[in-house]
N, C-alpha and C positions, 0 to 999 in steps of 0.2 A: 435681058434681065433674068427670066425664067434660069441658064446655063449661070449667068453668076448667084443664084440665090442656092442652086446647087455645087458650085465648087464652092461654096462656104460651108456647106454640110459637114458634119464633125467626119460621116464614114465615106467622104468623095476619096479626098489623099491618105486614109488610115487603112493600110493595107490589112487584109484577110487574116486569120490566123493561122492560115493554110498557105506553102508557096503560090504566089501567081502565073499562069501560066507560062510557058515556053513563049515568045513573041516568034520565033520561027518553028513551032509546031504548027502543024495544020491541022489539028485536030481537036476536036470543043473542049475536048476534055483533058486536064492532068493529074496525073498519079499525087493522092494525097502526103505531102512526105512524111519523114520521121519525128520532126517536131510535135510535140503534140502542146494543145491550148491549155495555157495553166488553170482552166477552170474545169478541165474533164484530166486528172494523175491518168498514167499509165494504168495504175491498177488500182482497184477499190483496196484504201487501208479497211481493213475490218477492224470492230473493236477488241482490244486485249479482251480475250475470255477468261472466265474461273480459273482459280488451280483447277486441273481435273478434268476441266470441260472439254467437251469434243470440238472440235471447228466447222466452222460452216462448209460442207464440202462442193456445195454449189459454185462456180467459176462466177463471180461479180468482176467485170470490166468494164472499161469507162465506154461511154459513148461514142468515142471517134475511135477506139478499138474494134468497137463492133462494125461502125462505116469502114472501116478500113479491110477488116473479115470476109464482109459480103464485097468487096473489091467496088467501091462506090468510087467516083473518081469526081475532082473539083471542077465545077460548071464553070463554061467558058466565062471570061471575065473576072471569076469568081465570086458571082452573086449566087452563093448555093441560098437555100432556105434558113442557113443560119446568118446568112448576112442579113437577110430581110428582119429577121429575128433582131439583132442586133442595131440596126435602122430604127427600128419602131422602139427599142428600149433607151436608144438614147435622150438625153434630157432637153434635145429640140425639139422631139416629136414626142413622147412618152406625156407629157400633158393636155395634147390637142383630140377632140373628139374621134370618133372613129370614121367621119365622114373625112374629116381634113387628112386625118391618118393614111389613108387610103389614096388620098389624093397627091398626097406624098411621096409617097410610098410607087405611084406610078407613073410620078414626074421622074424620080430617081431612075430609075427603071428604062423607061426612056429615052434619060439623057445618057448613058449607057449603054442604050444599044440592045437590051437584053429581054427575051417575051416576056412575059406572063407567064406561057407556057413550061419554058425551062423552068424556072422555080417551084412549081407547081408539080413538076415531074420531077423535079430533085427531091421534095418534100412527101410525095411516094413512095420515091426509091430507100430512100435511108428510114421513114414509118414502114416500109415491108420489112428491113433489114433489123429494125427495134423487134418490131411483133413475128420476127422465126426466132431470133437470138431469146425471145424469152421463152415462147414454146419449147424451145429446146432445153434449156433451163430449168423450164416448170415440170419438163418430165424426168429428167435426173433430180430434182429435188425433191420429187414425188415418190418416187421411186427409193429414193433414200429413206425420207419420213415413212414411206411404206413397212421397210426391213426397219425399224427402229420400232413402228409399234408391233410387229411382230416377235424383235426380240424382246419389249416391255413383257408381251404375253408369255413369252418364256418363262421372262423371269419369275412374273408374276405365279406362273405354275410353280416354278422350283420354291418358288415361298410357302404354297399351298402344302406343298409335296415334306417341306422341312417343317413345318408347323404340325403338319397331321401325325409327322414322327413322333418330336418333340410333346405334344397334346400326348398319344400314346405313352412316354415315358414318365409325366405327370402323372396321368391316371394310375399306373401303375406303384409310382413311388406312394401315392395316397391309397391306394389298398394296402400295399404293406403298411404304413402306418398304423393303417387301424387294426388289421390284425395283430401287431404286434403289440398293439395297445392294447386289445383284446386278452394275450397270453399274457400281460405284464399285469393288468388288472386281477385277473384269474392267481397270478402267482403271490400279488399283493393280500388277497382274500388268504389264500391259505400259512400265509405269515401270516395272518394275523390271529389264525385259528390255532397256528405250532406256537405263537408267542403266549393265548392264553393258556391253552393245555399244560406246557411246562409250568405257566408260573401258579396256577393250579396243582398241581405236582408236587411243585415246589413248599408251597403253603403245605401240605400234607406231611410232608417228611420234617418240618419244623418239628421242636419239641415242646410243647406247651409250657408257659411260664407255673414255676413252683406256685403254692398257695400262700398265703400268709398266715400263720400263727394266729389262733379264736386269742381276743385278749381275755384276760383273770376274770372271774366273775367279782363285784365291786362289794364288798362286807359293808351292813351296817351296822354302826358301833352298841353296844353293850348296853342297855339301860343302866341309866344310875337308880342309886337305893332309893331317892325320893320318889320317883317314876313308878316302883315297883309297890311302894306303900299306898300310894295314889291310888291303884289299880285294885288294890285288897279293900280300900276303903270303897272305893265303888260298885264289890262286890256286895262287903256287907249291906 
């Protein structure tokens, strides 16, 4: 019952994603081939960057790239640690608690043929091979970001260095200004002193308008004879 409840298992007859062994090799282990799993691309697409932008120059490669690097080779039978992986994520198991999980998981195992042990050390071998591939990684990438804030401080100098020019030619075009505002002011005073002197000057060399003619002195008329008798009788 136990062997049929396992050849119904979805991963008993769904082979590896890896070829399976030689049946006339003698040896536990075979060379992982060139096929590789369509869930790990040959190589990390990176995303399209900026116009302009630099590229990530760090080496991003998939996972069975890097087991493949460190020369890891497929465990006999070919229950490496991603098959167990694969085991427990399917949708027969992937619901059940992690006691039954387990129980599973080493019925499978097992029935198989296959320790504990092996899995366990395949699951070392390729976490050593994760954890150099990024060490090695993390120091070229370090190394990289290193010379890049270096050359930011460059730059940042050459900014410094073209500003404090720049600052210097300002200042300068603003002293001239004012000096020359200074002699333009000065020049404007003394127009203003040539423009009255002349018209000053000028007033003077005018010819004064003619006089007008005193008019007549105004006669009064004659007394008449009665006026004149008037005058004798107020004597008498």
């Amino acid at each position: 019952m136990r062997r049929k409840w396992l050849d119904r298992a979805p991963w008993s007859n769904k082979p590896d994603v890896l070829t399976p062994p030689d049946a006339n090799h003698t040896s536990d282990y075979t060379a992982i081939p060139e096929k590789e799993n369509p869930m790990y691309p040959a190589q990390a697409k990176e995303n399209d960057p900026e116009p302009g932008a630099p590229s990530f120059q760090v080496e991003l490669v998939a996972m069975e790239d890097i087991y493949r690097a460190a020369g890891i080779m497929m465990p006999r039978k070919g229950y490496s640690i991603k098959k167990v992986v694969e085991m427990l994520n399917s949708e027969h198991i992937r619901g059940l608690s992690k006691d039954m999980k387990r129980v599973a998981l080493l019925m499978a195992l097992d029935a198989a043929g296959v320790s504990i042990a092996e899995v366990l050390q395949d699951a070392k071998t390729r976490q050593q091979a994760l954890d150099t591939h990024e060490a090695e990684q993390k120091k070229r990438a370090e190394a990289e970001w290193t010379r890049k804030v270096e050359e930011n401080a460059q730059i940042e100098a050459e900014l410094e260095r073209i500003k404090a020019h720049h600052m210097a030619r300002i200042a300068r075009n603003l002293d001239a200004i004012a000096r020359e505002k200074a002699v333009f002011n000065e020049w404007l005073a003394q127009k203003q002193q040539e423009s009255q002197s002349m018209a000053e000057a000028a007033d003077l060399c005018l010819k004064p308008p003619s006089p007008s003619p005193p008019s007549p002195p105004t006669l009064s008329p004659a007394p008449t004879e009665p006026s004149v008798s008037k005058a004798l009788a107020k004597t008498v």
